[in-house]
C-alpha positions, 0 to 999 in steps of 0.5 A: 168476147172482146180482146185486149186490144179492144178493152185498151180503147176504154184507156183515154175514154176513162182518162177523159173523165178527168177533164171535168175535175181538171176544169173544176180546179182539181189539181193533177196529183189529186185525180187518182183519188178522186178517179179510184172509187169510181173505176172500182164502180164501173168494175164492180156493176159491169161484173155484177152484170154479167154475172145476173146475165151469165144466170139467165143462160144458165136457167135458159130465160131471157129476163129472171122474171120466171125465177124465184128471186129469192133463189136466184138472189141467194145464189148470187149473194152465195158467190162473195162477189158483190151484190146491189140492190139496184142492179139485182131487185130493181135492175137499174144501173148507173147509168139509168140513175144519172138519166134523172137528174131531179132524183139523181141525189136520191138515188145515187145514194141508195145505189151506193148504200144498196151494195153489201157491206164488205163492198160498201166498207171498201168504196167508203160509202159511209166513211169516218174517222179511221180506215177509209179505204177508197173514201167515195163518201169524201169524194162525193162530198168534194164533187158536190162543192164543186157542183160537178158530181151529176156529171162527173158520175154520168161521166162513168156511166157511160163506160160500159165494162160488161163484154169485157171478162175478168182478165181484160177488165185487169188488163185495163185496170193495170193499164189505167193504174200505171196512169196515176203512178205517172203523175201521183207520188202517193201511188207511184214506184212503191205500189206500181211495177211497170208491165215488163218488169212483171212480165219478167219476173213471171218468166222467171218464175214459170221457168222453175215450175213443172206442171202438176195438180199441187196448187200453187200458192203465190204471195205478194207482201206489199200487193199495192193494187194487186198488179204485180201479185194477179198479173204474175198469176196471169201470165204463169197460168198461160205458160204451166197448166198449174191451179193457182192461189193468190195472197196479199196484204197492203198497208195503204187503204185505197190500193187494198181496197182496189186489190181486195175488189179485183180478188174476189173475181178471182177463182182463189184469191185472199187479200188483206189490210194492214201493216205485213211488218207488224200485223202479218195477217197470213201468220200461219201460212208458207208459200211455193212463189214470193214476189214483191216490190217493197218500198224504197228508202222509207222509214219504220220508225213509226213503228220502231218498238212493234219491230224490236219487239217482234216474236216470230223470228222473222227478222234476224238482224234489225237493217237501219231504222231508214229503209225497211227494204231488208225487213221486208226481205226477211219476212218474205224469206220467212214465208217461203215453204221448203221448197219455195222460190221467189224474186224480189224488186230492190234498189241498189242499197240493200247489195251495200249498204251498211258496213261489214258487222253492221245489220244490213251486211248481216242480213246479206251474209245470212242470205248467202250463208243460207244458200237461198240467193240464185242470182241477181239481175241488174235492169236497166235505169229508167225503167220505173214510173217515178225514178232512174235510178238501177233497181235489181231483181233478187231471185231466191231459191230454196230448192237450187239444182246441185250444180248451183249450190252455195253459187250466185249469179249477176245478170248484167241486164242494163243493156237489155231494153227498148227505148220507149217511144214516149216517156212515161214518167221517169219511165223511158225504157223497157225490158222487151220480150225478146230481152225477157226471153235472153235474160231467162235463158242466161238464168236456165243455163246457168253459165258465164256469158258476156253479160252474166257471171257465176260466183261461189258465193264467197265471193262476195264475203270480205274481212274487216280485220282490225289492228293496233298499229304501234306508231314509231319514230325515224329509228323504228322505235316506240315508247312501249320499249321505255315500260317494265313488264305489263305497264300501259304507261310512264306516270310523271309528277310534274312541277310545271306545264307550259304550252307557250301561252299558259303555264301551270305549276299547280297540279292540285288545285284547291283554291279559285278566284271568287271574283270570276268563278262562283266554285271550284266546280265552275272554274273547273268547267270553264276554265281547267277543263277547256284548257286540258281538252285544248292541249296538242302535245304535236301541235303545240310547244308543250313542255312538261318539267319535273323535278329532275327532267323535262319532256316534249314531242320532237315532230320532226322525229315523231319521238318524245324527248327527255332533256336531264342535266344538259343531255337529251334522249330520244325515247321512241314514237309516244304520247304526253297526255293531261287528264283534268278530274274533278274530286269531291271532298273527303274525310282526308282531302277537300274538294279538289282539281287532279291535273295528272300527266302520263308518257304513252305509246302511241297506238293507233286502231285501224281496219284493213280490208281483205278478201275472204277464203272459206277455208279458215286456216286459207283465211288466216294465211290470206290475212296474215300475207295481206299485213306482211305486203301492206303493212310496215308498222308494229300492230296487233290483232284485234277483232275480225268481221266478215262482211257481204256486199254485191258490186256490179260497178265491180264485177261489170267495170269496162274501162274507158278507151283512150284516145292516142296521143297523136290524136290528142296531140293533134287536137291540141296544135289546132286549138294553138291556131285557133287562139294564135287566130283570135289573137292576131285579130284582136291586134288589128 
């Protein structure tokens, strides 16, 4: 059997195939759709292949023509492989199709529609409206106006997959899909994860699993193509003699449909279409092992009232309508079995965004809360195909070792890379093996190095407390200490207001003028309203004048002034407020306008950020030393919020050096000189 080295020379050959769509005028982001359905052909009929040639060693014949057919045919069909007509009855491939070039049309036609029918439905061999999946019949009919379709499929004949086994054959598939995430947005970053990465989280996982007869039952919620979920399987059934069985649902038709193919050459191998969010098709079902790498920053609000109306439980708290990362999270946290364990790929949003209370933060508590985050590990940048930004892996664990409980740890992988000798995409470095290795050991040992640190994890809770500061003047004093028992407020009756550009006597207004108003309600609109909304007590010379007194804002001392009979008095820090209403007619009153003027103190609602102690009375005392050091104004408590965030700039922050003053000094007299230079060459 030929190796993967070998079957990695069919990786240009495949890509030439594009020349011709490249000469007709196809543009390079479009390849991928139209290359798709033609590489699950060649993958289909060289694996149909071997199978009617693995049936002849089997019975010992070198042609099936001793056979009955009909058995052998049932036997085939009995696999859930695939069938076609052509290749099992007629014994002609492709290839042998394109060699007529006056029947090709013909006969092409009955090659594809001689399949069975879940494979006719997965290449889109009779396509409409609706699921296309990978949409040969759109392919074609755009390969036809171009008049390329004879040579573009004689293109694909040629390449012969059949001494290539399943693995190699998903070898060069990973390897010829990384391709188009190269140059594709549709099927970039969100479906494809780069070889290393998957190499790396298979370590992970095959270091937490013993050998045993128990199947283990792996889970991929956003599956794409199927790279992730099968080469995770690939490489655990190489390290652990373990039976392995593989699940995975996608939304996006061809990707489903590609991973679909390859699973039914799989020894135990279930994928499904669809929307996970809205449309879990393994509802019933829990799983030893999650992986998954959920698309970043991409909206649910499609779908926004199938999440709010969900009934399973899954989802805890409701993220941001913008980025559905944490929704896939809690749906693969709820997929996990008692003991289950799995790794996540997520960009940095989801360790901060949202502040505390919000849903984001919440959905972190409840992870933590629930002891279900071993660790999380920060790869280097540039390591995706379509971005640079960091992307962390989240390792959760149901079953953690005593010693790790209710304990997280960062692995600092940033600098754990090879530069790539050639960029791919965004792609210039990967996590070599040798980094793999150290990364899983630092996770196996569990302890503190040079790149990695453990946490309780309340570590990484914090309190949002609020409080009502009570604003005071230059003497320390409020216009609360102005108010008898439980009054909120000092209600003036004034007979003027005066804000120095307009002044107002008429506090109960009933009349309008006609010629520039329509209404009492228009003039209140547009003319009262606006006014009151305007009036700044602190920035403005306002004045109000009762019966007996007259008040204003001193901002110098921050107080409210009384002035009675010539004398004035400080009142303390506080507010002069002006309401406007409009009041409809009564049995008593008509319509009118109220303008109402209240003496308040001046309250202010503030949050103060505070670390957090598990221990409730710790807390509390933590809090209150917090506000005794930092905060000098009169408040009140109000509400307290624990909130969760993970920071690394935090954790791994070094410092710049800096240079010494001598050198910087240095540096600065040999930039004199050369100035003085200029400057004397600039005089002659």
């Amino acid at each position: 059997m030929a190796d993967n080295q070998n079957i990695l020379q069919y990786e240009s050959k495949i890509w030439a195939t594009a020349d011709l769509l490249r000469g007709c005028g196809i543009k390079e982001s479009e390849w991928p759709s139209f290359m798709m359905p033609f590489f699950a052909l060649a993958m289909i009929e060289s694996r149909l292949i071997r199978m009617l040639d693995d049936m002849k060693t089997v019975y010992g014949k070198e042609t099936l023509s001793d056979m009955d057919k009909a058995d052998y045919i049932d036997l085939i069909k009995d696999k859930g492989q695939g069938y076609n007509v052509y290749i099992f009855e007629r014994h002609k491939t492709l290839k042998d199709i394109c060699a007529n070039d006056k029947s090709f049309d013909i006969d092409f036609d009955a090659y594809l529609h001689g399949f069975d029918g879940e494979t006719k439905d997965l290449l889109g061999v009779d396509a409409t409206e609706g699921e296309k999946f990978l949409d040969i019949k759109g392919v074609i009919t755009k390969l036809k106006a171009k008049k390329v379709l004879l040579g573009y499929t004689k293109e694909w004949s040629e390449i012969d997959l059949k001494p290539f086994n399943n693995s190699e054959i998903t070898t060069l598939e990973e390897h010829i899909k990384r391709k188009w995430a190269d140059i594709s947005a549709e099927t970039a970053g969100e479906q494809y994860t780069p070889d290393d990465v998957i190499g790396l989280i298979a370590e992970i996982i095959a270091s937490k699993i013993q050998e045993s007869d128990k199947l283990l039952k792996l889970y991929d919620c956003t599956c794409g193509g199927g790279n992730m979920l099968f080469g995770v399987e690939d490489r655990i059934s190489q390290k652990v003699k373990r039976m392995t069985q593989t699940f995975g649902q996608d939304w996006n038709d061809a990707l489903y449909a590609l991973a679909k193919i390859e699973s039914r050459f799989r020894v135990d191998s279930k994928i499904e279409h669809g929307n996970t969010l809205t449309d879990d098709k393994f509802y019933n079902d829990e799983f030893d092992v999650v992986v998954a790498n959920p698309p970043y920053g991409v909206s649910w609000k499609g779908y926004q009232k199938d999440i709010l109306n969900d009934k399973t439980g899954r989802f805890k708290f409701i993220p941001s309508i913008s980025d559905g990362q944490l929704l896939f999270m809690q749906h693969l946290i709820a997929k996990l079995d008692a003991t289950g364990m799995g790794v996540v790929v997520h960009n940095g949003s989801t360790l901060f965004s949202g502040d505390a209370g919000s849903a984001e933060s919440n959905i972190r508590k409840w992870m933590l809360d629930t002891d279900i985050v071993e660790a999380i590990i920060q790869l280097p940048t540039d390591e995706f195909f379509n971005t640079g930004i960091y992307t962390y892996l989240w390792v959760l664990n149901k079953n953690k070792d005593a010693a790790r409980k209710h304990k997280v740890m960062l692995i600092n992988a940033n600098e754990k890379f090879k530069p790539l000798k050639k960029s791919k995409g965004s792609k210039r470095k990967e996590v070599d093996e040798q980094s793999r290795l150290e990364i899983v050991d630092t996770l196996t040992r569990f302890v503190d190095n040079d790149y990695a640190r453990v946490f309780d994890k309340e570590y990484f809770y914090f309190n949002k407390q609020a409080i009502m500061l009570t604003n005071v003047d230059d003497n320390g004093r409020s216009f609360e200490s102005q108010l008898d028992g439980d009054k909120k407020s000092q209600k003036l009756k004034p007979v003027k207001l005066d804000n120095g550009e307009r002044t107002l006597t008429d506090f109960d207004i009933t009349t309008f003028d006609a010629a520039q108003f329509a209404s009492l309600a228009d003039y209140f609109e547009n003319d009262i309203k606006p006014f009151v909304a305007a009036l700044d007590y602190k920035e403005q010379p306002l004045v109000v004048t009762t019966a007996k007194a007259y008040y204003h804002f001193d901002n110098d001392k921050e107080t409210l002034i009384k002035t009675e009979n010539g004398q004035t008095e400080e009142l303390g820090c506080g507010k002069i407020v002006v309401k406007a209403s409009l009041k409809n007619a009564n049995r008593s009153q008509p319509e009118r306008i109220e303008i109402t003027i209240e003496l308040t103190p001046d309250y202010q609602k503030d949050y103060e950020i505070i670390p957090f102690h598990k221990d409730a009375a710790g807390n509390q005392q933590a809090i209150e030393a917090f506000m005794a050091q930092y905060v000098s104004k009169p408040f009140a408590y109000l509400e307290n919020v624990v909130g969760v965030e993970i920071n690394f700039n935090k954790v791994f922050y070094k410092p710049e050096s800096l240079r010494p003053v001598t050198a910087i000094l240095a540096d600065i007299a040999k930039l004199d000189e050369q100035i003085k230079a200029l400057e004397a060459g600039l005089t002659l």
